[in-house]
N, C-alpha and C positions, 0 to 999 in steps of 0.2 A: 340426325336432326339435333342442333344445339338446343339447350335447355338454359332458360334465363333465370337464374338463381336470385333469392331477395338480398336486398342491401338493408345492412342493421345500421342507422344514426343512433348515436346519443351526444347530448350535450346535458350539462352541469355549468348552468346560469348563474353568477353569485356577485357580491363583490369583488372589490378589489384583491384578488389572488395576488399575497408577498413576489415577487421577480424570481426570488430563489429557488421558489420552490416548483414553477410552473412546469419546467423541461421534465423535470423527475416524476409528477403527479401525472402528466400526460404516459408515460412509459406506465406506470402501475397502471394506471386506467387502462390500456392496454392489455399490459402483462394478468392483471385480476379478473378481466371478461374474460382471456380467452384461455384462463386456465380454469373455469367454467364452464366453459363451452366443452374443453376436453372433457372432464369429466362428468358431461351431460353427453358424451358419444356424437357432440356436432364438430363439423368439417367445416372449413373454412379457406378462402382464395387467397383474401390478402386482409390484413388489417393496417390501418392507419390511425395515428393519433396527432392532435393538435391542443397549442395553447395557445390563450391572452388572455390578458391582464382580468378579464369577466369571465373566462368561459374553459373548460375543456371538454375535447371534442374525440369523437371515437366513432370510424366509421370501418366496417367488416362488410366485405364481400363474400359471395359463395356459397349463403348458410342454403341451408335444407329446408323444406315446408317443414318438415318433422322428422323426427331423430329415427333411427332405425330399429326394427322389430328385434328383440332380445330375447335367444333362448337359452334359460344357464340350466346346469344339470349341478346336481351333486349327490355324491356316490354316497353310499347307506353300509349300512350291518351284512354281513352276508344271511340267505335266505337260511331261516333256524334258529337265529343268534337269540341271545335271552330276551326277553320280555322288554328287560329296562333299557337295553340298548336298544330294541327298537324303537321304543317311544320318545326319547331321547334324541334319533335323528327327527321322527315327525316334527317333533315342537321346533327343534332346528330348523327344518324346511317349512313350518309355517302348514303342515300338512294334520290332517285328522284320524284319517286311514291307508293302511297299506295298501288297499284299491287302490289309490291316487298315484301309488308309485308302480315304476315298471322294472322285472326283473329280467337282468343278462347274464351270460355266460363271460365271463372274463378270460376263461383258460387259467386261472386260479381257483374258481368258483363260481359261486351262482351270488349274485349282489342285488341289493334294493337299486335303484335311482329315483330319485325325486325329479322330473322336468317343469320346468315351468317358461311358458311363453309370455312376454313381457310385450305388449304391442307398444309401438311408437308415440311419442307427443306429440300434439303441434310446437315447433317449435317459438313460436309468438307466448306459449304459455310457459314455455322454460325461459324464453329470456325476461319471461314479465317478473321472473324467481329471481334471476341472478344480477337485475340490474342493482333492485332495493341491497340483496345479500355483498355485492362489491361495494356498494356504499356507506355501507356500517362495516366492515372490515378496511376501508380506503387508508392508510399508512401516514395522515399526515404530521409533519414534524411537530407543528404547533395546531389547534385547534381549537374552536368557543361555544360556547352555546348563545342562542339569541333570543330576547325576546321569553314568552314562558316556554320554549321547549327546550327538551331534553339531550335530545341529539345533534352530537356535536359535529363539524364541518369547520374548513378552514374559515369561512368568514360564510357569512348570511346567503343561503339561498335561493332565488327569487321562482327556478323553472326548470322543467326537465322535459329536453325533447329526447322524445322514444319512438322510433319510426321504424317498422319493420316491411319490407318491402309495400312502403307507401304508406301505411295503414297505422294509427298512430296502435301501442300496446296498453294492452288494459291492466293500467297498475299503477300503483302509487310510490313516496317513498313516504315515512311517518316523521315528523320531524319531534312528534313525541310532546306532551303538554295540552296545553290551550290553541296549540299553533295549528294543528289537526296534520291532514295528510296532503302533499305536494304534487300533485297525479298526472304523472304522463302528459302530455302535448305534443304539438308540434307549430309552437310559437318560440320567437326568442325577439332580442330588441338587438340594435346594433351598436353603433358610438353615442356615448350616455350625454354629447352635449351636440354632434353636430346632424344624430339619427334616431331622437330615442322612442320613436314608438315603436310598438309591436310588429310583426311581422310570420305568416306564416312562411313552413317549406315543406317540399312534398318529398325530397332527397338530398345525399350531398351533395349533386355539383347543382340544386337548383337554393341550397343552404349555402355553400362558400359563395354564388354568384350573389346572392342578395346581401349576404354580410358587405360583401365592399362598396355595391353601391348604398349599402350602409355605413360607409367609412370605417372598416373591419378588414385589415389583412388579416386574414385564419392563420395562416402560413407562418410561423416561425421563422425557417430557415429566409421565406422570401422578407419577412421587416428587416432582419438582420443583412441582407445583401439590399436591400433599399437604404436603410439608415449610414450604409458604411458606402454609397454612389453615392447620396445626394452630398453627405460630407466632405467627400473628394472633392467631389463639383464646388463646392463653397470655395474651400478649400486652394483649388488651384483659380477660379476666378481672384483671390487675393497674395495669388504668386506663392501660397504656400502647398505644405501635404500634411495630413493626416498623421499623426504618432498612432501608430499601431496599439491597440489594446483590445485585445480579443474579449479578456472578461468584461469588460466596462459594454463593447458591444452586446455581449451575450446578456448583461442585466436591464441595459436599454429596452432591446425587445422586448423583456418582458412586465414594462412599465408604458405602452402605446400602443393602440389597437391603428391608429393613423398615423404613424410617421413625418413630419414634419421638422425638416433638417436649418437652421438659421444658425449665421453666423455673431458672433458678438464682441466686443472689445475691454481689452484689459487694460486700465490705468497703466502707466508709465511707470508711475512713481512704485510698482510693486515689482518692476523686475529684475532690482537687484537681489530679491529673494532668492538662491536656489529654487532652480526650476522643477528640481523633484516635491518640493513640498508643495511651490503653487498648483503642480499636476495634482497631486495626494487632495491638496483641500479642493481641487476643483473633481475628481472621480467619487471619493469619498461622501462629499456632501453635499453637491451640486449636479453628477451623474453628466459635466460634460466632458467634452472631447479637448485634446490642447493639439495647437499646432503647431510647425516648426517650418523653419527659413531652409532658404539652397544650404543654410553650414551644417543644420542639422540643430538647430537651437532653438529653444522655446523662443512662438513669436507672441505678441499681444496680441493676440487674435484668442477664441475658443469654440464649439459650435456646442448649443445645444439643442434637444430634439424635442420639440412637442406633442402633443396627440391633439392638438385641433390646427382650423386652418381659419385665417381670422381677414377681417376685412383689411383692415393696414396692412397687410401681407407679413406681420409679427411683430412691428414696429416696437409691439408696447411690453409684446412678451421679453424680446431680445433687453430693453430699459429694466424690464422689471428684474433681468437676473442678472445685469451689470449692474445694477443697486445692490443686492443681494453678494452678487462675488464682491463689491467692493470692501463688503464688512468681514463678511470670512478673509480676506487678504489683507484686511487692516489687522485683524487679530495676529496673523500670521508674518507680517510685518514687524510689528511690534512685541512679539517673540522672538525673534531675528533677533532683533534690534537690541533687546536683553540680553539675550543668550550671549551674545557678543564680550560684554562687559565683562565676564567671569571666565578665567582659563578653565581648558579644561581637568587641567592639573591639578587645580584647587578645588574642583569637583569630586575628584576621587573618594574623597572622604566620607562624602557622603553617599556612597555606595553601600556601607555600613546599616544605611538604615531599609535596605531591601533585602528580602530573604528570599536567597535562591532554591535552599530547601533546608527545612527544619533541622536534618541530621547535616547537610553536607556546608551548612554556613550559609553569610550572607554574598553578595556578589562582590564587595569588598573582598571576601576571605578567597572566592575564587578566581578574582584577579590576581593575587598572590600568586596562588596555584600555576596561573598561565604564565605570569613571566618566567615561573624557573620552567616551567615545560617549554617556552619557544624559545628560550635562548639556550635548552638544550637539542632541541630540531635545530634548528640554526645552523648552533656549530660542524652535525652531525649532515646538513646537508650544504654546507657551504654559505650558508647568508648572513651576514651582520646581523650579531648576535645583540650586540647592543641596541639595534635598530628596534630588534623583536623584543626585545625588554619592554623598551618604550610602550612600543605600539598596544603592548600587553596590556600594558600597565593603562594608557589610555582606552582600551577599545572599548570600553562599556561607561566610558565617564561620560556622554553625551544621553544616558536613559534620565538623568537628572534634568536636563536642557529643559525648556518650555516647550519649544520646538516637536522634542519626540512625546514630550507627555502628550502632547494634543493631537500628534500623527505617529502613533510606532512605528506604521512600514515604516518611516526615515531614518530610525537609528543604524549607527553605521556612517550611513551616505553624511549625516549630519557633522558625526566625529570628523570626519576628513575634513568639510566647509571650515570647520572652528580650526582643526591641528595646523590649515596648511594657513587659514589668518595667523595665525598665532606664532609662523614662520618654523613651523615643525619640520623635520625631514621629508620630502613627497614620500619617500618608501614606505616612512610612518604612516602619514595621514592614507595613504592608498590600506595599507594593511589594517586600518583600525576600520575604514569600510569593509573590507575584502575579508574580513572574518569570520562573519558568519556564512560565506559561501562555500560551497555550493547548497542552495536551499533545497534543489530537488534535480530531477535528471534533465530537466531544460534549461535550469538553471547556468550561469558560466561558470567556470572552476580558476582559479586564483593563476597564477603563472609566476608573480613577482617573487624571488624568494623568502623576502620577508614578511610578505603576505601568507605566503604557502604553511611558514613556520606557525606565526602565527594560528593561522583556519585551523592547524591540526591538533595544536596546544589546546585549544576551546573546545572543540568535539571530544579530542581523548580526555581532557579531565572531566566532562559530562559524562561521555561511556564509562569512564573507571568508578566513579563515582558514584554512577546510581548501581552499577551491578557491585560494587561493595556494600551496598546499603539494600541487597536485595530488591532493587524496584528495575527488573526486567522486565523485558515484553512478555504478554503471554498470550497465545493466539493470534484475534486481530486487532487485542488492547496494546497500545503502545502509545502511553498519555506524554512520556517526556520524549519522545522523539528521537528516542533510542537504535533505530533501525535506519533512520535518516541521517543521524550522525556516522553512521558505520557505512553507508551507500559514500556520504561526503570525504570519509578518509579514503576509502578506496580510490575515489575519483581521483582527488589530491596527490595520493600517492600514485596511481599509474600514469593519470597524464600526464603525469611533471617525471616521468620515468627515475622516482627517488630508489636510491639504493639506502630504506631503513630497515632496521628491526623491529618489531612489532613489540613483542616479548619484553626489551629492554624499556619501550617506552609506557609501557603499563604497568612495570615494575616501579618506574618514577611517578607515573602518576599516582599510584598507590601509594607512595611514601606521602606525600603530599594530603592528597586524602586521607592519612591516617593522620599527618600532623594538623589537620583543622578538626579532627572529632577527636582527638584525644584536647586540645585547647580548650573544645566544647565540654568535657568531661562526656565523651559518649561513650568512650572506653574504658572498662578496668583490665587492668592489665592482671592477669592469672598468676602473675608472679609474685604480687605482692599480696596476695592470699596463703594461706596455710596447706603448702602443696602435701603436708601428709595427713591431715586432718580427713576423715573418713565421714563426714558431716559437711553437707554445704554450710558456706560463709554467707550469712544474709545481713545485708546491709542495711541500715535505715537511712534515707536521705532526704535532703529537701522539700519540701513541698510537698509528703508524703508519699515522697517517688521512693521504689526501690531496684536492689539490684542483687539479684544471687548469682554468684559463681560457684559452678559446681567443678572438680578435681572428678579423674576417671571414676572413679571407688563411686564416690557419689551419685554421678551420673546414672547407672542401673540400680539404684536403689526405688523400689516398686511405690514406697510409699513419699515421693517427690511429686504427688499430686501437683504441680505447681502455673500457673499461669504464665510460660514463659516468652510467650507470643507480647504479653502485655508488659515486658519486663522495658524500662525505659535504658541499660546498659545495654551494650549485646558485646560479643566476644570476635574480632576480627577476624574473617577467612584467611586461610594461608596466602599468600600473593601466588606460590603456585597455583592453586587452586583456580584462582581469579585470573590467572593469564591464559588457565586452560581454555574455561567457561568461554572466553572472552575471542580466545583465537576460532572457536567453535559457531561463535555467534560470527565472527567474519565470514569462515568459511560460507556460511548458508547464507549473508547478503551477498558474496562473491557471485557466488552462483545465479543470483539472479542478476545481477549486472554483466556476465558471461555468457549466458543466456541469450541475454539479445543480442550478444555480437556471435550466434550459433553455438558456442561452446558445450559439450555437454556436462550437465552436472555431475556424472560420475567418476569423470574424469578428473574435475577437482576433487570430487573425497577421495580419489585414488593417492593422487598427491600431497592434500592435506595429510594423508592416513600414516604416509612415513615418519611427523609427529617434527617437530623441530624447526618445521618452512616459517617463517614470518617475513622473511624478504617476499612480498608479494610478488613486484617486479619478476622475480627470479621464477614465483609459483608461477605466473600466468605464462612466462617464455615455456616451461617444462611442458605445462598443460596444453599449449598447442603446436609444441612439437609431439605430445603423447598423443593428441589428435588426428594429426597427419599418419603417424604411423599406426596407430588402430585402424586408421580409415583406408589402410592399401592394403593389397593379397598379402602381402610377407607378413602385418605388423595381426590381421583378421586371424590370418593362420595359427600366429606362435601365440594367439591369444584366447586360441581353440585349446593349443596343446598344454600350454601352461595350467588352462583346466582342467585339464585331462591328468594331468599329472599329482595338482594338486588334491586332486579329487582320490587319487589312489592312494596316492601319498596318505591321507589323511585317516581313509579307510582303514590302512594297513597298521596305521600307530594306536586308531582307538583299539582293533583286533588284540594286537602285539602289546598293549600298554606302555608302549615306550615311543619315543623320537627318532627320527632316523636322520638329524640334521648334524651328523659328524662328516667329516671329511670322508670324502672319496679315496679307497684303496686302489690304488694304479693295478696294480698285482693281481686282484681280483677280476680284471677285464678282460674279458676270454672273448668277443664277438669283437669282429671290426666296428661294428655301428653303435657300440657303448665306448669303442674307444675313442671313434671319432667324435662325438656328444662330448665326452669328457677333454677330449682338444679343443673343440670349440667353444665350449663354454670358459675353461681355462681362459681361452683367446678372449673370449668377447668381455671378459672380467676385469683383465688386463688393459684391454681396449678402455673399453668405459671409465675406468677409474679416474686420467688423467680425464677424460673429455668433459666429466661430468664435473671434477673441480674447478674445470675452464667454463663450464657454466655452457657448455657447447652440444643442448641437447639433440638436436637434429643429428650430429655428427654421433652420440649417445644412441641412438634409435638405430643408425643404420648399422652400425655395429652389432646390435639386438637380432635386427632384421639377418644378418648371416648364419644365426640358427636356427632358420628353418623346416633347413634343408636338414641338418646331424639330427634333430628332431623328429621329422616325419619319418628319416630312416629307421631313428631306434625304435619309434611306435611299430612300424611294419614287421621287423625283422627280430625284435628283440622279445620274450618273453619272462616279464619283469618277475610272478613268482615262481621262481623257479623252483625246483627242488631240494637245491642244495641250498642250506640257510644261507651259508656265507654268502654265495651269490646274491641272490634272494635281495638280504642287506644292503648289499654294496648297489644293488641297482635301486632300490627305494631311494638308499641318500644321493643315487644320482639327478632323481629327478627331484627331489629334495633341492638339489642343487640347479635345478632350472627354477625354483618358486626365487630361491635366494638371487637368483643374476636378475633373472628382473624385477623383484621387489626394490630394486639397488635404485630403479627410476622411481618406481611408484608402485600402489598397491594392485598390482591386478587383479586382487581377488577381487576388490570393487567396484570392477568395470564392467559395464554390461555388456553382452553381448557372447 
């Protein structure tokens, strides 16, 4: 006999909910009942949650009349124990007398138990706890108070339906003040112009059927597949389509409870603008949609979406926001129109007066920085060097423009419009856009080569630059977008399959970097201090800034109390150091970009681990021919035994306190299956050496893959300590000598499995 379990509604009535926030507040509402409900011991079928623009909604199936009956036990003193320890567990367990508890036999002993039976709640009286309790915990970004109360909410709340199978709950929520308390219902209203009286419901499918003949889609996902048909529909009735824009979709919905799709028109006179900024000023501030011809090119056409439905069928809405765009497209125009007038060359200069970062200069100073950085990628990957100069040298003179003050997504896209007026090289003006890309992993990744130089010149002097100046990521703080730039070189480098150094090119960007903070005076150079003076040098400077350098001597001196966190000089890392850190932080974005193409991660830090790889190109060819061959019998096996070896190996050195990594004595081979080991390894040593400098790992692998077979021999048949030392020796460095042949690919010891 099926059993019909109650349905819990809640809705949270308010105004107007920000668009941003709705998707995410709907998931917490969610996510904060029903990790309540766990830990009230309720079960549950299915939960759902909804937003709009007034309301969010949460409706659970499945609950329980009442939670289930609870018996907890907890173990006591054993029967004797002293006084204090008994009384001690009492007041623990809320108990008076050791009557109250029961004693057992454990097969240790004889022990108190304390039991206690805990009967069940109605469950209407637990969620009447946990609605008010999620709603004073609720997570939102921004939030206000209104009115004289106290309790804050994203904007004004008008009503709270609480319906537990049928039956509204008895509870309130406090809004705290003069406001008094908000109680329970089961009313709400629908569309605030085209439905707004009240309205009960007894459930949710008889709650969403009233909302819409209330002029209320509930349904998120269905506004968002209505708003993006009716726009089609517009759309192709005017022989055009729809420019895809998911986010602009995704904020729409959450600005209309009633969807209402019209189409509108664009002045003429505005479309010699660049079509990214007319799109930018019309997503940005107008929240519509642009649409494009068969070529693929902004038409004069736009649609926007309303939330009511009007007698002229939108006649006046459609006029009132071609009024409206006309004046945002005149400003925008007339930016154009300026911008125009001024190269961008003669811009540069004033880059100067923007500060890219306190320590690392202004954007002037790191434009510098970029052109020797891309016109040494350039040269190094083949692309006009002088091109990337250029383009360098241009790619951030358009943050000055009118243009980008007023729209920043267009910097970039703008330089290009102005480089290619201005009769620049295409490859330039393409690269001065193409430089901040790739933005993210949907992002497109650059191809041109002097675009390519370019992107990598800007990313590595940000990465070298802020990890010289100590501002790395740390956790899931990453304010400069440090982790994004290292995703973007990777990209850049493997798609465009570059054969660079990594190493070389962080050492240059370091030079560079040090020569804009030593310009700055952020360096004192340790040289020009009194290297045997046994007393730090404290300097007085400017503006009551100081700076101590301390010499070794100095440094452990106890009574150096000194603030040196606050000290405005600091003392430059080795460039070793910073190429280390730096190749270390690739590694681990590697892995996540590996990752999704299956790779595993251990297999890079196998690789990374031999310590010198910064041809990525070359790391990624290795790592998934290391793949392959971990992933077959031969490569499973030898990566059993390499264990097994090392594992001995290592036992026997901390035993012995010595290494046993000298050359194998031929002489000492007294069994066929350590002589044939020490042939095949010979062999495969041999083997590998040329393949691996042809960069020919697969061919490197199966090579590998021919020991083994001498391998599993010597494990069977051989016994490594033997009794006689000499032997003994000579077979530890043999298998000593199996860690070295294939350490020769990569680290095995850091490979799982």
């Amino acid at each position: 006999m099926s059993v019909n379990m109650p349905e819990l509604l809640i809705e949270f009535f308010s105004e107007e909910i920000p668009a941003r926030m709705q998707a995410r507040a709907a998931d917490d509402l969610k996510r904060l009942v029903t990790e309540k409900l766990a830990a009230n011991g309720l079960t549950f079928a299915s939960a759902e949650a909804h937003s709009t623009p007034r309301r969010l909604a949460l409706v659970i199936d499945g609950l329980p009349e009442r939670t289930a009956d609870v018996r907890e036990e907890k173990k006591g003193p054993r029967v004797g124990s002293p006084e204090q320890a008994v009384a001690g567990f009492l007041k623990s367990a809320g108990l008076t007398s050791l009557d109250q508890c029961e004693q057992r036999d454990t097969g240790k002993g004889v022990f108190y138990f304390a039991v206690a039976e805990k009967k069940g709640r109605a469950t209407a009286e637990v969620l009447a706890e946990i609605i008010p309790a999620v709603m004073g915990d609720f997570p939102w970004p921004k939030s206000m108070r209104w009115g004289t109360g106290t309790v804050r909410w994203v904007r004004p709340l008008h009503s709270i339906i609480a319906l537990f199978g049928g039956a509204v709950l008895e509870g309130s929520f406090d809004l705290g003040g003069a406001q008094g308390k908000l109680v329970f219902g089961n009313s709400t209203r629908g569309h605030r112009f085209l439905s707004p009286d009240a309205f009960t419901v007894s459930d949710f499918a008889d709650y969403k059927a009233k909302l819409r003949d209330a002029h209320v889609v509930l349904d998120r996902a269905e506004r968002k597949a209505k708003i993006k048909a009716d726009a089609e529909a517009l759309a192709a009735q005017e022989g055009l389509t729809l420019s895809p824009d998911d986010g602009l979709l995704e904020e729409v919905a959450g600005l209309v409870e009633w969807p209402v799709a019209l189409v509108g028109t664009i002045d003429e006179k505005f479309m010699d603008v660049p079509s990214e900024v007319l799109i930018t000023s019309m997503r940005t501030h107008q929240k519509y949609f642009a649409l494009l011809d068969k070529a693929g090119k902004m038409a004069p056409r736009f649609v926007v979406v309303a939330n009511t439905v009007t007698a002229d069928g939108g006649k006046a809405i459609v006029a009132g926001n071609e009024r409206v765009l006309r004046a945002r497209l005149s400003d925008a125009k007339f930016f154009w129109d300026q911008d125009r007038k001024t190269k961008l060359e003669d811009r540069v200069s004033k880059l100067g007066a923007i500060t890219f970062h306190a320590k690392l200069g202004t954007v002037a100073e790191k434009v510098t920085r970029v052109q020797v950085l891309a016109a040494e990628i350039a040269r190094a990957i083949g692309a006009d060097a002088d091109a990337a100069t250029r383009a360098a040298l241009l790619s951030k003179a358009d943050l000055v423009t009118e243009v980008v003050g007023e729209f920043p997504e267009v910097q970039g896209i703008m330089g290009r419009y102005y480089a290619l007026g201005e009769g620049e090289n295409p490859a330039v003006a393409e690269a001065i856009a193409e430089h901040y890309k790739p933005l993210g992993p949907s992002d497109s990744c650059p191809t041109a080569p002097v675009s390519v130089a370019v992107a990598l010149a800007d990313k590595l002097d940000t990465l070298v630059g802020f990890f010289a100046i100590d501002e790395k990521p740390t956790g899931s703080k990453d304010p400069y977008a440090l982790r994004r730039a290292a995703l973007g070189i990777i990209r850049l480098i493997l798609e465009n399959g570059l054969r660079v150094k990594l190493a070389p090119l962080f050492a240059s960007a370091y030079d560079q970097i040090l020569e804009t903070l030593n310009e700055r005076g952020l360096i004192w150079d340790l040289d020009r201090s009194n290297p045997d003076s046994s007393t730090p040098l404290l300097l007085q400077l400017e503006e009551g800034r100081q700076v101590v350098i301390l010499n070794e001597q100095a440094r452990s001196m106890s009574d150096l109390d000194i603030a040196i966190h606050n000290l405005d000089y600091w003392e430059p890392k080795a460039a070793a150091k910073l190429g280390s850190d730096l190749l270390a932080f690739f590694a681990d974005r590697l892995k996540v970009t590996l990752r999704d193409q299956g790779v595993r991660h251990d297999l890079v830090d196998a690789v990374f681990a031999l310590g010198g790889e910064d041809d990525l190109v070359r790391l990624l060819a290795r790592v998934k021919a290391l793949q392959t061959f971990v992933g077959s019998e031969e490569g499973a096996n030898l990566l059993a035994a390499y264990k097994r070896a090392s594992n001995i190996v290592r036992i026997e050195e901390k035993k012995d306190g010595k290494a046993y990594d000298q050359p194998v004595d031929p002489a000492l081979l007294t069994l066929a299956e350590e002589k044939d080991l020490y042939g095949a390894l010979s062999g495969a040593g041999e083997t590998a050496r040329p393949l691996l400098a042809k960069e020919d790992f697969t061919g490197t692998m199966a090579a590998l893959a021919r020991l083994r077979g001498p391998v599993d021999a010597f494990f069977d048949k051989v016994t490594v300590n033997a009794e006689q030392a000499d032997l003994r020796a000579n077979r530890l460095r043999l298998l000593s000598q199996i860690r070295a042949t294939l350490n020769a690919v990569a680290d095995f010891s850091r490979i799982e499995g």
